[in-house]
C-alpha positions, 0 to 999 in steps of 0.5 A: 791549916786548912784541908785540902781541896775536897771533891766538889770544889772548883775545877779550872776548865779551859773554856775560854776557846769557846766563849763566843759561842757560848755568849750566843747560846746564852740568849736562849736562857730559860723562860724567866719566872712570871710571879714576884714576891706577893705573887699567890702560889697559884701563878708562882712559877716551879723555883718560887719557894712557899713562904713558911711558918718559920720566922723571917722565911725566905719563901717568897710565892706571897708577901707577909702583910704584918711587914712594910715591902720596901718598894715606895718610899717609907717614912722612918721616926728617928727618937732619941731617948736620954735618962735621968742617971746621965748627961748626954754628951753628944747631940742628936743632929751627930747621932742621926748622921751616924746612920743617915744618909748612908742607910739610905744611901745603902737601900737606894743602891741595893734596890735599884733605886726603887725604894727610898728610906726617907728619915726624920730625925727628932732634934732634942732629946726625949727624957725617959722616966727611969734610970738607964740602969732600970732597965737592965739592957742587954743582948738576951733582954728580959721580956719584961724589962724589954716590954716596960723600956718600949712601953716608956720610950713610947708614951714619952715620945707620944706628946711630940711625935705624931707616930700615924706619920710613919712607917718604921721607928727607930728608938736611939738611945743615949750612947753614953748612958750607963746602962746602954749595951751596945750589943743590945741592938735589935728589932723587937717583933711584939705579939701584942702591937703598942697603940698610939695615934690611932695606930698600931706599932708593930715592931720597932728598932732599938738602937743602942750603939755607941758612938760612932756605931757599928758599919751598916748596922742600921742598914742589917736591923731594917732589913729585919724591918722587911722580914729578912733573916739573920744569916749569921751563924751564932755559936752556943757558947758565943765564942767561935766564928759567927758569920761561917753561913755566908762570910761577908756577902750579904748585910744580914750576915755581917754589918762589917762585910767587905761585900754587904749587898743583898743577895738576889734572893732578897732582891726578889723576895723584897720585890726589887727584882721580878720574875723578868729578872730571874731564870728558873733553870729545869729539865735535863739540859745544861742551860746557858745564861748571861747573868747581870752582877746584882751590886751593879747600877740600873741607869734612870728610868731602865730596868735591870736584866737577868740578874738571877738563876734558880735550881729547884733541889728540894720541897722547901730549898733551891740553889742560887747564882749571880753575879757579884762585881765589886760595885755599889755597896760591893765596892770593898769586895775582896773577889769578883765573880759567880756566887752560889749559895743554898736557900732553904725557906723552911729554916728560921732566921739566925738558924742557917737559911742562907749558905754560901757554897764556897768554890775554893775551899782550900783557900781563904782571901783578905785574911786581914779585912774579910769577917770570914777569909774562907768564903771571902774567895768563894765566887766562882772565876771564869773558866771555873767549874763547880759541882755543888756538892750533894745536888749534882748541880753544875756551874760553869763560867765561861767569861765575863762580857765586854759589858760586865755580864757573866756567862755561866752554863748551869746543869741541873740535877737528874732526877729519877 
């Protein structure tokens, strides 16, 4: 049973009397941010965090060039390792359509059309020198196991594969071979790049899922691709709940979540949206803002509006609203509304640099569906209020417009 509501929650405010003129005072939402993700800090307006030394930092004031920035088209090998110790049961052509088109489906959505994941699927099977079982494939892989199963995959690919070509490499092994473990599934980051073709393999995604895989899964690793972080929470000893950072809204905490869509934060940091999107929110005064959903489509040839809005709370931390609605890649969402979540660019991946704040904790939703019920209600509704509990930051949501935007009023922190 869950506690009840602590201080800090949501609180029901009757606001709705006054919606039409908050929908007004809200086109005098604050100068929206100038820099954009590759932006140096000299030019980065005051809600821009310094990208850090801590792995896949969410700081965002300069682009990690070892990365790919997905705003162009990038062009991905897809190869398909069997081994001597099995007989693959299941061709190519059905394993590349467990995750394609439907993996870019997912980023030509999330990036309004702005970046095209563009695949090429070998169409036989490239026959690895050693047994599957050699290798010993597992989630905690040893690092030299792991280094001589990359090393083989690649020099067996070599004589077919034009590896210049390409962008990204997606390595898929046999799903039915046995010593394939599905948990094994990754983006091996290598200190020292693979040569071939005269270029330098930096990273590559090793795919061991079973057939059919994972929902998203390929989507949640090539985010890893462009220097996202896992979101997920990892207990010590494996067993426990794994997505309590951020439950099921965003596709770095959960491939299985009901509303998978990046979160805004990400959208900036990638560079789908810029600082023309973005509203910092400073000074003393509540501020209004009309906010776009972030799931919600661009139409051709438009851009998008104010899809973002930062507090500044510290050094290295900001907190972040949007709006979530339900469509594109939310449209298995299990609530609607305001979203505000912490983001801390001095925490590593996989260590909490994304925070849901959770506006009903005394209540949970979709018990039956959501990865995480607790935070699976966690928007804020309209005529809802919420005090972020240790910022002194206040959100409050007036309504939602005939347009299905979202007018929020945001009240920063007094400083002293």
């Amino acid at each position: 049973m869950r506690a009840q509501q602590p201080p800090g929650g949501v609180e029901r405010a009757r606001l709705r009397a006054g919606a039409a003129a908050f929908t007004s005072l809200a086109a005098l939402a604050a100068t929206g941010l100038v820099a954009g993700p590759a932006v140096g800090a000299a030019s980065a307006g005051p809600c821009v965090l310094p990208r850090t030394a801590a792995h896949h930092s969410l700081g965002l004031d300069s682009w990690n060039r070892s990365y790919p920035r997905p705003v162009r088209t990038l062009d991905a090998v897809m190869i398909f390792l069997s081994f001597p110790d099995a007989e693959p049961l299941t061709d190519p052509a059905v394993l590349a359509a467990d995750h394609f088109p439907a993996t870019t489906d997912f980023f030509t959505r999330a990036s309004y059309g702005r970046f095209t994941l563009r695949p090429h699927a070998r169409h036989a099977w490239t026959p690895m020198p050693k047994a599957s079982t050699a290798y010993d494939i597992r989630r905690d892989w040893d690092a030299g196991q792991r280094a001589a199963y990359l090393r083989d995959a690649i020099a067996a690919a070599d004589a077919d594969v034009d590896f210049s070509r390409y962008d990204i490499v997606y390595l898929v092994a046999d799903p039915d071979a046995p010593g394939v473990d599905s948990d094994a599934t990754k983006v091996v980051n290598l200190e020292r790049p693979l040569e071939a073709d005269g270029t330098e393999i930096k990273r590559v995604v090793t795919v061991f899922e079973r057939h059919p895989p994972d929902r998203n899964v390929l989507a949640h690793e090539t985010g890893h691709v462009f220097d996202l972080p896992d979101l997920y929470h990892r207990p010590e000893d494996g067993k426990g709940d794994w997505d309590t950072h951020v439950g099921d809204w965003d596709v770095m905490g959960s491939q299985f979540g009901l509303a998978p869509d990046l979160f805004g934060w990400h959208k900036w940091k990638l560079g789908w949206l810029s600082g023309a999107q973005v509203v910092c929110v400073q000074g003393p005064a509540a501020r209004p803002v009309t906010l776009e959903p972030t799931d919600a489509p661009v139409p051709p040839g438009g851009t998008p509006g104010t899809r973002l809005a930062v507090v500044r709370t510290g050094p290295d931390s900001v907190l972040a609203v949007e709006a979530r609605s339900g469509a594109g890649n939310d449209a298995g969402s299990c609530a609607e509304g305001v979203l505000v979540y912490r983001v801390r660019a001095a925490v590593a991946s996989g260590d909490g640099p994304v925070e849901v704040v959770d506006a009903h904790p005394g209540t949970g939703a979709c018990r039956d569906r959501s990865v995480y019920p607790p935070l699976a209600d966690a928007p804020l509704a309209e005529g809802e209020t919420l005090t972020v509990p240790g910022t002194g930051v206040r959100v409050e949501v007036a309504d939602r417009t005939p347009s299905g935007d979202w007018t929020v009023r945001i009240t920063p922190p007094v400083l002293h």
